[in-house]
N, CA, C and O atoms as a MOPAC input file, in Angstrom:
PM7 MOZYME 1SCF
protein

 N    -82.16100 1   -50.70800 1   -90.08100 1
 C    -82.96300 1   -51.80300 1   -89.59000 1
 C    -82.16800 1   -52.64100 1   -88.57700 1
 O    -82.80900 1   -53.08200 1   -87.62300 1
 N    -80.67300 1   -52.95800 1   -88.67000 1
 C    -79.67900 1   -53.99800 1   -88.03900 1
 C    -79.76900 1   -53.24200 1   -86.59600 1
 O    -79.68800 1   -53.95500 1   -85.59500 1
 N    -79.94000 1   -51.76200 1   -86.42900 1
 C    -79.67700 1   -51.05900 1   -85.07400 1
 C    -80.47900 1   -50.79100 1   -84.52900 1
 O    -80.27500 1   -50.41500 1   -83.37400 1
 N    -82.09700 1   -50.83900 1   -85.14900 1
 C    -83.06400 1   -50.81500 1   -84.63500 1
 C    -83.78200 1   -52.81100 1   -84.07200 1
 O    -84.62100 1   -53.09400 1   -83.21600 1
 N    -83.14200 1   -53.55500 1   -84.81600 1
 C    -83.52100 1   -54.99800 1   -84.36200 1
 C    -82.55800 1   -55.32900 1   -82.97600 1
 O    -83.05600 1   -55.70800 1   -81.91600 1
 N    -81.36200 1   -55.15400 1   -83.14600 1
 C    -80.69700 1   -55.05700 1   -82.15700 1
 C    -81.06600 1   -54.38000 1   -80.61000 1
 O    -80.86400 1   -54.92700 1   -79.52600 1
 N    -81.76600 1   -52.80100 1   -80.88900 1
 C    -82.47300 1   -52.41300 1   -79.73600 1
 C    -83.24400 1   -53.34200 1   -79.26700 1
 O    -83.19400 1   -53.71400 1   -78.09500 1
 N    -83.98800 1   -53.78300 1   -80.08700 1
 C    -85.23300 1   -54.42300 1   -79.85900 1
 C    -85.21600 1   -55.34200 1   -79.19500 1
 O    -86.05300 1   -55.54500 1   -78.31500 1
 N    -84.07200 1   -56.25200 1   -79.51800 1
 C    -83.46700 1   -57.39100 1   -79.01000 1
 C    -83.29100 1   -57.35800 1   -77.50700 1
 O    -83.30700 1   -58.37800 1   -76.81900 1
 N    -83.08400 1   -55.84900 1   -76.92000 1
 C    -82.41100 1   -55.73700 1   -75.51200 1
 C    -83.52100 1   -55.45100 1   -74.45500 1
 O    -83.38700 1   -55.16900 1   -73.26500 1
 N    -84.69600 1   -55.60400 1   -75.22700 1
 C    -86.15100 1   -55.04100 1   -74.66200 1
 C    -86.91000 1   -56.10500 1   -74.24600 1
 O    -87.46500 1   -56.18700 1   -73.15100 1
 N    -86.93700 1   -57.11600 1   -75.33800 1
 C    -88.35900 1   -57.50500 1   -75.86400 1
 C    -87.80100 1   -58.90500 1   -75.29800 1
 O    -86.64700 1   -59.29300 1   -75.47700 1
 N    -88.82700 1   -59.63000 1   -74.56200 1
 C    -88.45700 1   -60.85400 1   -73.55500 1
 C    -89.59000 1   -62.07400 1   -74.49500 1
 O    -90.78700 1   -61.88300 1   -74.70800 1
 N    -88.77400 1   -63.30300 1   -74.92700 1
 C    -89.17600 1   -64.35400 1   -75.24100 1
 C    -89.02000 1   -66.13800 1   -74.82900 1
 O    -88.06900 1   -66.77200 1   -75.28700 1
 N    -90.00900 1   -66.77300 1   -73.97700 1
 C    -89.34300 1   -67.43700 1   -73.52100 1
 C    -88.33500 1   -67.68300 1   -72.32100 1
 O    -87.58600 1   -68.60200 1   -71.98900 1
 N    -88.79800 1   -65.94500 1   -71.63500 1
 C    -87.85700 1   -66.08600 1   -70.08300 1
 C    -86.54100 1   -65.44900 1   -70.25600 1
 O    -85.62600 1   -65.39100 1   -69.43400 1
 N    -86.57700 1   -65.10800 1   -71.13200 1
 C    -85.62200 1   -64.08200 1   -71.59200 1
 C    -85.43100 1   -63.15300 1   -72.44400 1
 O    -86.40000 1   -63.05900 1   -73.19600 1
 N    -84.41000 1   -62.24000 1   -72.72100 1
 C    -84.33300 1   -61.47900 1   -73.48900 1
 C    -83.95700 1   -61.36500 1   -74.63000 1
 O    -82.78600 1   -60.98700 1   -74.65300 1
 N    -84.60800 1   -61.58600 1   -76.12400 1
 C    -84.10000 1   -62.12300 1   -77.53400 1
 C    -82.56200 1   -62.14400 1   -77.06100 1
 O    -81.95300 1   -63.21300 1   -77.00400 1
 N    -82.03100 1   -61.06200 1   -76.76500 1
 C    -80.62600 1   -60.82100 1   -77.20600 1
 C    -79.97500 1   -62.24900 1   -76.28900 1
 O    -78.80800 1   -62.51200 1   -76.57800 1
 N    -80.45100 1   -62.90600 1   -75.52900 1
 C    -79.84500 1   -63.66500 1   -74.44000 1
 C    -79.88500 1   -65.35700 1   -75.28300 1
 O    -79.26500 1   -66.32600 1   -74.84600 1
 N    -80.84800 1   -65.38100 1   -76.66700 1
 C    -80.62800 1   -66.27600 1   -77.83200 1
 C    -79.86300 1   -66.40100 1   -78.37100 1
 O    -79.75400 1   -65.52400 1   -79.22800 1
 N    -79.03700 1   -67.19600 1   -78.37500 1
 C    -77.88500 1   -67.37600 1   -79.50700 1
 C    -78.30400 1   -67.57900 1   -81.09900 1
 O    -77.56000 1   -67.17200 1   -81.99100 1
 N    -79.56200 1   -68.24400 1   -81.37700 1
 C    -79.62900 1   -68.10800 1   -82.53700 1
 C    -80.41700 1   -66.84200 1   -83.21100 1
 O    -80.24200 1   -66.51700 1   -84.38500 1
 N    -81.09300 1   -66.33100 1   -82.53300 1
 C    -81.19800 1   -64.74800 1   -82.86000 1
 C    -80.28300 1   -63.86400 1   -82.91200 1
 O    -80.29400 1   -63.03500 1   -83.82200 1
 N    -79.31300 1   -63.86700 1   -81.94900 1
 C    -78.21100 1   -62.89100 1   -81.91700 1
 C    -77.13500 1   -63.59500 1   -83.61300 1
 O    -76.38700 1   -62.92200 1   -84.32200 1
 N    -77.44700 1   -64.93400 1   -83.74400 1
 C    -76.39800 1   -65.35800 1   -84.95000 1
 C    -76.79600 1   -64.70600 1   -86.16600 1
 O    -76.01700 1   -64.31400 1   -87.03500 1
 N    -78.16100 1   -64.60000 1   -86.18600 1
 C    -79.11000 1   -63.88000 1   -87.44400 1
 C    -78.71000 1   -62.43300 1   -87.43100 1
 O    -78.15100 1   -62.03300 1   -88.45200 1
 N    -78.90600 1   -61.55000 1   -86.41800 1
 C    -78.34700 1   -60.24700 1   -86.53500 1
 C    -77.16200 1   -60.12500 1   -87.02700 1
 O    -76.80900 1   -59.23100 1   -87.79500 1
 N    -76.06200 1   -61.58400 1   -86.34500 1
 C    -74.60500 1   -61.10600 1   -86.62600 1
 C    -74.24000 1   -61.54600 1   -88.25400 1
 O    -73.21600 1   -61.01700 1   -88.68600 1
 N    -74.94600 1   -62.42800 1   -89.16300 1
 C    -75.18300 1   -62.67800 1   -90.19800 1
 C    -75.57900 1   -61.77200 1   -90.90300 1
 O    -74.86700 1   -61.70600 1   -91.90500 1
 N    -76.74400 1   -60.66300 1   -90.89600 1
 C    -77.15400 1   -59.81000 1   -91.20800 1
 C    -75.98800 1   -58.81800 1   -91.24200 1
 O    -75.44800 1   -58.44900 1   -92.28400 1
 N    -75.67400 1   -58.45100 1   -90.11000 1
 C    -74.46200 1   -57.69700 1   -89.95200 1
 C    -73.38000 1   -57.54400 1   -91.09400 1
 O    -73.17500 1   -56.60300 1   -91.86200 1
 N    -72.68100 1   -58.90900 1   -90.94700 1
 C    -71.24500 1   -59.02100 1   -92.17300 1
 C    -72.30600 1   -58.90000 1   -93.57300 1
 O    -72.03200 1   -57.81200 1   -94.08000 1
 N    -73.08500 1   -59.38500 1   -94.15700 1
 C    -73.78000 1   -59.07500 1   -94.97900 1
 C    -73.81900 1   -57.60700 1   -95.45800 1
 O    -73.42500 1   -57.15800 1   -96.53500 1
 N    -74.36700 1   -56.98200 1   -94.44800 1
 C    -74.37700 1   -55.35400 1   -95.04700 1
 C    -72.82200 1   -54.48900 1   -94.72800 1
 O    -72.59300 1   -53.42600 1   -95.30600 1
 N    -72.02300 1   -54.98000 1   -93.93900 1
 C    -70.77700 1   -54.75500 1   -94.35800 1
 C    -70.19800 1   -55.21800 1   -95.65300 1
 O    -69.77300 1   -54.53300 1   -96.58400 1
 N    -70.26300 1   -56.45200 1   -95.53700 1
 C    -70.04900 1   -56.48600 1   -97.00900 1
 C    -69.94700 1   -55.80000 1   -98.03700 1
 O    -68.92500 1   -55.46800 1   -98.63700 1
 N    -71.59000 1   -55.45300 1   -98.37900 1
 C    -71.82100 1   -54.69600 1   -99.29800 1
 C    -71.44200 1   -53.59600 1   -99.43200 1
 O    -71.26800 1   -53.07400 1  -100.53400 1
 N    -71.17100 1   -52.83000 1   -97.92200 1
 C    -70.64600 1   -51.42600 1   -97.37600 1
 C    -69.02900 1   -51.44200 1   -98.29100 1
 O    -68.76800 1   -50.67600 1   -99.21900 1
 N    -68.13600 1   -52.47000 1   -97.76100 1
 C    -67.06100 1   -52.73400 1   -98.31900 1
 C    -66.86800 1   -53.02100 1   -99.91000 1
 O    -65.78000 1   -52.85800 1  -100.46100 1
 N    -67.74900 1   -53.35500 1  -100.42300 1
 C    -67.84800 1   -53.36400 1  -102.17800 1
 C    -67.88900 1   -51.96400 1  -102.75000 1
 O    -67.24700 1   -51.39600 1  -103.63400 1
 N    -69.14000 1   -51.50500 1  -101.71000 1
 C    -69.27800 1   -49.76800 1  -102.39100 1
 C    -67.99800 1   -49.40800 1  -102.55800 1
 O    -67.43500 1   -49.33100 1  -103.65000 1
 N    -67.46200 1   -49.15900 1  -101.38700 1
 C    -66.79400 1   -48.29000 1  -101.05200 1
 C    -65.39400 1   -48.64700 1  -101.90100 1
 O    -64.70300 1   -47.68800 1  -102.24100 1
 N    -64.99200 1   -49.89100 1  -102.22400 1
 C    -63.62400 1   -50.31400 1  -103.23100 1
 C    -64.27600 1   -49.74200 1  -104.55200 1
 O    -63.37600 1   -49.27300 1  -105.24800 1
 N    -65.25400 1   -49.63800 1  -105.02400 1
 C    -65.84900 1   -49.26300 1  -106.02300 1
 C    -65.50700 1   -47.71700 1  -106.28300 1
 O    -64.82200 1   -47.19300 1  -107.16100 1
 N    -66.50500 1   -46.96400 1  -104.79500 1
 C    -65.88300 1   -45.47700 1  -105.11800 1
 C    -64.59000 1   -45.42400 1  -105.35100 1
 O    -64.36600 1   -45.15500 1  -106.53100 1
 N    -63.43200 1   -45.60400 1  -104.56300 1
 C    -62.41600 1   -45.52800 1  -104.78300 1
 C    -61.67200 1   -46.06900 1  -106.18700 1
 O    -60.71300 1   -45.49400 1  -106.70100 1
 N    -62.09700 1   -46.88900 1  -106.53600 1
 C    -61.81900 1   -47.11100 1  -108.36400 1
 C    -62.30800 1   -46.13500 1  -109.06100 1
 O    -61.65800 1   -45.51100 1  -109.89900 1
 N    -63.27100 1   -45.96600 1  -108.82600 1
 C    -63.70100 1   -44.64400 1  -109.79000 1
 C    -63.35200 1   -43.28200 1  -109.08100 1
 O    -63.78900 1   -42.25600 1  -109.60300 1
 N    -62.65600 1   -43.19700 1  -108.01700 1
 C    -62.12500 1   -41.96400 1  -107.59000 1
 C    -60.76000 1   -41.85800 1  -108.75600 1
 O    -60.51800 1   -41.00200 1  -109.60800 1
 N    -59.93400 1   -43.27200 1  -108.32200 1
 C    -58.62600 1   -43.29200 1  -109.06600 1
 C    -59.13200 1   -43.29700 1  -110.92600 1
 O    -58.10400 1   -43.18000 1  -111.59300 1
 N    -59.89300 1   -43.35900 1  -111.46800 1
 C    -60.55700 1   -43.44800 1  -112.75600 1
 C    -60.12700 1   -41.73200 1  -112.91900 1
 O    -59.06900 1   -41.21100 1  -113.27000 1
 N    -61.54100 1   -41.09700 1  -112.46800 1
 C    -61.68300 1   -40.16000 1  -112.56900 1
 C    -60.46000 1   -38.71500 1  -112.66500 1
 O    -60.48300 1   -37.63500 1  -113.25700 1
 N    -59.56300 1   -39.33300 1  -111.83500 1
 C    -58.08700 1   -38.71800 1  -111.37400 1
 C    -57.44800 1   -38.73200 1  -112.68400 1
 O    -56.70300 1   -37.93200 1  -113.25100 1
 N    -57.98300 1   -39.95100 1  -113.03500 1
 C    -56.51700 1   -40.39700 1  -114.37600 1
 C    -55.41900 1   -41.32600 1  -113.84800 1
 O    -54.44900 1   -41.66600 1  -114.52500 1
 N    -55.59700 1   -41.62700 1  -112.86100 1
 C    -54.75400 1   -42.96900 1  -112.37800 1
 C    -55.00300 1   -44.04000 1  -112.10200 1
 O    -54.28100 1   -44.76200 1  -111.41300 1
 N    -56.24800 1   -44.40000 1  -112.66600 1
 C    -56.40100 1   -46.05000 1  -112.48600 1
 C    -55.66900 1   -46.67300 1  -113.86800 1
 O    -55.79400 1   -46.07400 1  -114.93600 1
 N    -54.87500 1   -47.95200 1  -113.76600 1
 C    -54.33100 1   -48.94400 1  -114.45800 1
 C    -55.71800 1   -49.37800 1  -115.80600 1
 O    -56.84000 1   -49.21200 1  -115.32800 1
 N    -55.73000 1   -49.80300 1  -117.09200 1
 C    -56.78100 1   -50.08500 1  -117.51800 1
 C    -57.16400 1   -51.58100 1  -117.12300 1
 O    -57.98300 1   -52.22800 1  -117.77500 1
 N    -56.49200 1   -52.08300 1  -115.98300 1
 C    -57.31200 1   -53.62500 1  -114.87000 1
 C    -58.46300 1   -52.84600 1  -114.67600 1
 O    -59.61200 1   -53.12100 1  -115.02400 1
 N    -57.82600 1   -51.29900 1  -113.76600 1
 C    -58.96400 1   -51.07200 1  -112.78000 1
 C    -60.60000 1   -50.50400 1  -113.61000 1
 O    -61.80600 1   -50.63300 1  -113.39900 1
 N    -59.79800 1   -49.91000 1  -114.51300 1
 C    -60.77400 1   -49.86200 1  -115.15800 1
 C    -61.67900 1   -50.76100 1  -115.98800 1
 O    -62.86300 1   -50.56400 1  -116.26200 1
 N    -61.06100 1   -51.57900 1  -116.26800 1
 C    -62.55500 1   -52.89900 1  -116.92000 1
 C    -63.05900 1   -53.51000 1  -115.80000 1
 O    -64.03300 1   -54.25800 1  -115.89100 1
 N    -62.38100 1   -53.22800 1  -114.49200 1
 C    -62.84800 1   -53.96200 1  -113.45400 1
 C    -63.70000 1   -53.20400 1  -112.80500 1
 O    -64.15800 1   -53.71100 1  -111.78100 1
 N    -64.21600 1   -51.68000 1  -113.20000 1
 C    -64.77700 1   -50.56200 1  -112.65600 1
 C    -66.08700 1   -50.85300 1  -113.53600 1
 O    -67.09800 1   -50.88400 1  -112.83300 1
 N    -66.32500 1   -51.08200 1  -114.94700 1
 C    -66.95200 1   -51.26400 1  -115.70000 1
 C    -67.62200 1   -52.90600 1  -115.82000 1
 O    -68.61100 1   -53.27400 1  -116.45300 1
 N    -66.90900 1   -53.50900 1  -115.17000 1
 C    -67.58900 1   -54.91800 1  -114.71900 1
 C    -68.26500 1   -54.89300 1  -113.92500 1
 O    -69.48800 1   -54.85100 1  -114.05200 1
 N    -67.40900 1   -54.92000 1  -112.47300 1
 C    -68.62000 1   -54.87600 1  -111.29400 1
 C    -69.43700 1   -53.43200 1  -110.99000 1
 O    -70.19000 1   -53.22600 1  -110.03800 1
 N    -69.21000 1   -52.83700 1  -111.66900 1
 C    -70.19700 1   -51.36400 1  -110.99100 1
 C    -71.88900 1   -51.84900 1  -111.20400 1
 O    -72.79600 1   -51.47300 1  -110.46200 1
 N    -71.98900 1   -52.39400 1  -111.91100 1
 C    -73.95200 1   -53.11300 1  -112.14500 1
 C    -73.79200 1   -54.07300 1  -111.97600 1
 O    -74.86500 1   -54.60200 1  -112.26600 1
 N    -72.79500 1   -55.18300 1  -111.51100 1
 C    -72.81800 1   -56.38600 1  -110.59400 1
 C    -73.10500 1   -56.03700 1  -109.18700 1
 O    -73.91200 1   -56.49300 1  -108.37600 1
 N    -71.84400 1   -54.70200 1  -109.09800 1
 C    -72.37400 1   -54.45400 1  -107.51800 1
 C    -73.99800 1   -53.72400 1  -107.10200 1
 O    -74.70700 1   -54.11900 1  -106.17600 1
 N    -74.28800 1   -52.72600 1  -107.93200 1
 C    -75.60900 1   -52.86200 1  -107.81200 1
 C    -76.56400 1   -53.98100 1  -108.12700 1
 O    -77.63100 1   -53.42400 1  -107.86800 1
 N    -76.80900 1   -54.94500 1  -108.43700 1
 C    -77.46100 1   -56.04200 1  -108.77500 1
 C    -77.39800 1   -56.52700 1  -107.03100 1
 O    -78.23500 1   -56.44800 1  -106.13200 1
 N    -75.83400 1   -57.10400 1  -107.08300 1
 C    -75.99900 1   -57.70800 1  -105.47700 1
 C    -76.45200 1   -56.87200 1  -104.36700 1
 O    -77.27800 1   -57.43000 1  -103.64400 1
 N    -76.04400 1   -55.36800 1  -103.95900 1
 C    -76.20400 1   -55.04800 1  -103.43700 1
 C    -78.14900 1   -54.95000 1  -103.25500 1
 O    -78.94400 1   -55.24300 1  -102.36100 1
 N    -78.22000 1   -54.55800 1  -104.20500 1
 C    -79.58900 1   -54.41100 1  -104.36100 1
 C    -80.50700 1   -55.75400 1  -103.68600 1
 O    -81.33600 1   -55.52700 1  -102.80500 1
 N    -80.26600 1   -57.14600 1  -104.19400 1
 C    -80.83600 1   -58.21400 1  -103.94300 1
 C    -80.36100 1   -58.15600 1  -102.33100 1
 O    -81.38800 1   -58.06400 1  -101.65800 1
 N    -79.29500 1   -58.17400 1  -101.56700 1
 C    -78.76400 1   -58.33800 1  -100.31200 1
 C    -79.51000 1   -57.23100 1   -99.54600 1
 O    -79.36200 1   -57.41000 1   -98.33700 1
 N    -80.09100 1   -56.39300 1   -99.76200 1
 C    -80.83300 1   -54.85400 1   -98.99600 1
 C    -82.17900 1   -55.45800 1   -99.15200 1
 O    -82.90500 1   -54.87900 1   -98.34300 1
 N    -82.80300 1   -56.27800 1   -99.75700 1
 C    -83.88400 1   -56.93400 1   -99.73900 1
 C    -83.91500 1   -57.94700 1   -98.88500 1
 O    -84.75600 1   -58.09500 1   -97.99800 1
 N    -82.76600 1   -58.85500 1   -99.19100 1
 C    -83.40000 1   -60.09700 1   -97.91900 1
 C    -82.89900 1   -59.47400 1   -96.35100 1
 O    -83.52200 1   -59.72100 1   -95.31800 1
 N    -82.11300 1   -58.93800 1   -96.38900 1
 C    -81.51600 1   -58.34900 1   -94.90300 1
 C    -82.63500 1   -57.90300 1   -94.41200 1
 O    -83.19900 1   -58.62400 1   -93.58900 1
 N    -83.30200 1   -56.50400 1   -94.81000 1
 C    -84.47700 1   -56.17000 1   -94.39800 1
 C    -85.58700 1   -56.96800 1   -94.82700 1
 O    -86.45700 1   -56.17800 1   -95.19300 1
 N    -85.85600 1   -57.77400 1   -94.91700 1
 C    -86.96100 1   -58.80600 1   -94.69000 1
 C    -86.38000 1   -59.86400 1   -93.68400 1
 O    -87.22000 1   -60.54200 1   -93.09200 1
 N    -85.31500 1   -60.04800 1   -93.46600 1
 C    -84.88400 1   -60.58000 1   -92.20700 1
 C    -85.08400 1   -59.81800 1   -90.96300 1
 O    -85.82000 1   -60.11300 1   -90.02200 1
 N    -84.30500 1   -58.77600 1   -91.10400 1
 C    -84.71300 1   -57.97300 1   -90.05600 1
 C    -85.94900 1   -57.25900 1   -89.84500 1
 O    -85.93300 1   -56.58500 1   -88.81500 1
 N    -87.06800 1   -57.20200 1   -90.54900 1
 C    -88.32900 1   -57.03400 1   -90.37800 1
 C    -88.78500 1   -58.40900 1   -89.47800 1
 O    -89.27900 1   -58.40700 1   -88.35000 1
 N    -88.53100 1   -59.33400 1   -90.15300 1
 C    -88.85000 1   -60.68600 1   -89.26500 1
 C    -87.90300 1   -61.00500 1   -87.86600 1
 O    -87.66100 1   -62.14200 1   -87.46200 1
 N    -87.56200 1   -60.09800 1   -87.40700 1
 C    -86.72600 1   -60.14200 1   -86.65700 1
 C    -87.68700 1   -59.36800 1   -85.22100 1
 O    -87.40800 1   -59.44700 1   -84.02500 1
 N    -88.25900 1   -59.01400 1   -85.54100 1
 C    -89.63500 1   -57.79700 1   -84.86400 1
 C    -90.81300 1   -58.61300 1   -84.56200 1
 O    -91.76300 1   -58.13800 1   -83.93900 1
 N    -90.78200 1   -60.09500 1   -85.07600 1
 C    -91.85200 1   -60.97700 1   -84.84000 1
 C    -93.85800 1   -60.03600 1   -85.29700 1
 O    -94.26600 1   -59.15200 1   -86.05000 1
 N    -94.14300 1   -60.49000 1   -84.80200 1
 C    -95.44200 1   -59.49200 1   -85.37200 1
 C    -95.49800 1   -58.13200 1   -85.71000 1
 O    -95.95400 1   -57.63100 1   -86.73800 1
 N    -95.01600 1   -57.61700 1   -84.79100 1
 C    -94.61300 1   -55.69700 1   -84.29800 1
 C    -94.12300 1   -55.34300 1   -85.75100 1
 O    -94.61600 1   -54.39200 1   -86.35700 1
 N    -92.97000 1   -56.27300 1   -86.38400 1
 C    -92.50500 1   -55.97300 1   -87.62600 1
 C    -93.27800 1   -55.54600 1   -88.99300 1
 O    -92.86800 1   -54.83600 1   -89.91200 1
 N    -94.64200 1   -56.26500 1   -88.81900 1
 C    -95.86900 1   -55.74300 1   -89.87900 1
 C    -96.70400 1   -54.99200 1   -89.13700 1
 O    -97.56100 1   -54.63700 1   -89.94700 1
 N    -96.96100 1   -54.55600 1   -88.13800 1
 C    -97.63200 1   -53.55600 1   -87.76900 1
 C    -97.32600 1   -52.47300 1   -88.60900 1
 O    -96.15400 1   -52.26300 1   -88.91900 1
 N    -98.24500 1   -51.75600 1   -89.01700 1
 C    -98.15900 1   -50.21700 1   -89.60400 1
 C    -97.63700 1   -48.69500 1   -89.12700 1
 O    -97.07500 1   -47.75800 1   -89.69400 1
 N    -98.18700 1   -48.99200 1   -87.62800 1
 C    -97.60100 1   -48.07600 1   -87.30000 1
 C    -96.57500 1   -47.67400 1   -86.47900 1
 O    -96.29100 1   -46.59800 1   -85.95400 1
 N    -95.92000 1   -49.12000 1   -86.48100 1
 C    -94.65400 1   -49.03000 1   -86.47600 1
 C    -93.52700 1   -48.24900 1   -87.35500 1
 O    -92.52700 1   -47.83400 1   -86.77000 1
 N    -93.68700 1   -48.03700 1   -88.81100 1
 C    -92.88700 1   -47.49200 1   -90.01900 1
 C    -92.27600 1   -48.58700 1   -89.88700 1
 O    -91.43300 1   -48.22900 1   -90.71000 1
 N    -91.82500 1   -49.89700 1   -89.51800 1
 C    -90.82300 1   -50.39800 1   -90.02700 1
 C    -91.74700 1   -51.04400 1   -91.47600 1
 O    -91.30800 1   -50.75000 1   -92.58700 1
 N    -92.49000 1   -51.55600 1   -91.41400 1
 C    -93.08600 1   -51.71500 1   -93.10300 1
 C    -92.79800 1   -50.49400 1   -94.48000 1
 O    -92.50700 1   -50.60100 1   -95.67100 1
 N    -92.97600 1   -49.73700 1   -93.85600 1
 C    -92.30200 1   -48.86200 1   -94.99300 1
 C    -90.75800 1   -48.71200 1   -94.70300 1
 O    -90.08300 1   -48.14200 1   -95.56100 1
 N    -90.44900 1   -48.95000 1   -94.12200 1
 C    -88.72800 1   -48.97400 1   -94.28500 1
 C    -88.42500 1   -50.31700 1   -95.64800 1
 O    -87.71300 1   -50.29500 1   -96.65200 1
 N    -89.18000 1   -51.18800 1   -95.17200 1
 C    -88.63700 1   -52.25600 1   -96.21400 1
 C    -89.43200 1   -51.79200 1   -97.64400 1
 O    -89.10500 1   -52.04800 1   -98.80300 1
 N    -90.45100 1   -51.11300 1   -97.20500 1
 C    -90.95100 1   -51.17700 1   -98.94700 1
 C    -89.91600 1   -49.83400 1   -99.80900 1
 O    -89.71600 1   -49.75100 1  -101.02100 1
 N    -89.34100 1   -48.80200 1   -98.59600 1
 C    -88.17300 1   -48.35000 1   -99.46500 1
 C    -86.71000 1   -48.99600 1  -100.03700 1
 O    -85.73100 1   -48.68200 1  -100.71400 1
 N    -87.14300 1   -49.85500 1   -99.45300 1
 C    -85.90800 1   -50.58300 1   -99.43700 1
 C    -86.19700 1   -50.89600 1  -101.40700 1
 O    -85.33400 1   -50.57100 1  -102.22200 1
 N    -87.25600 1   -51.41400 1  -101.73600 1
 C    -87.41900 1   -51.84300 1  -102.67300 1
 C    -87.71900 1   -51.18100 1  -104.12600 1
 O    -87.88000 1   -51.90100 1  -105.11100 1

């Protein structure tokens, strides 16, 4: 959704210009952005705990800490993939609920 709003951004003229030429639109994408990095960056310390788990070399920290956040991180992640893409659906201004666009079903997979 972040790379398809972003296109969109470089197209679609509001106001005499081009979204992307908004600073507070472009702040929302870049918000959106660290957001799903974020979460990108949680996964991914996660796999790697449970890579080192699985090996037989995680410390037992890593492991209660593998068993803590692994359904914290799905919880957040989960809630953060919801508002992002409902941001970035709203980011499409009307076009964003159009149907036959697919971006409406992008967010309802999301869910």
């Amino acid at each position: 959704m972040l790379l398809l709003s972003r296109d969109y951004a470089t197209k679609r003229r509001a106001f005499g210009k081009f979204l992307v030429e908004h600073s507070l639109h472009m702040r929302t994408l870049a918000e959106l952005e660290l957001e799903t990095r974020g979460c990108m960056v949680l996964a991914l310390e996660l796999t790697a705990l449970l890579g080192r788990e699985e090996c037989g070399q995680a410390t037992n920290e890593e492991i209660h800490l593998l068993r803590l956040f692994t359904p914290v991180a799905k919880l957040y992640t989960a809630k953060k993939a919801m508002s992002v893409m409902s941001e970035g659906l709203e980011s499409f201004g009307g076009q964003g609920y159009i149907e036959d666009t697919g971006l409406p079903t992008l967010f309802r997979d999301a869910q």
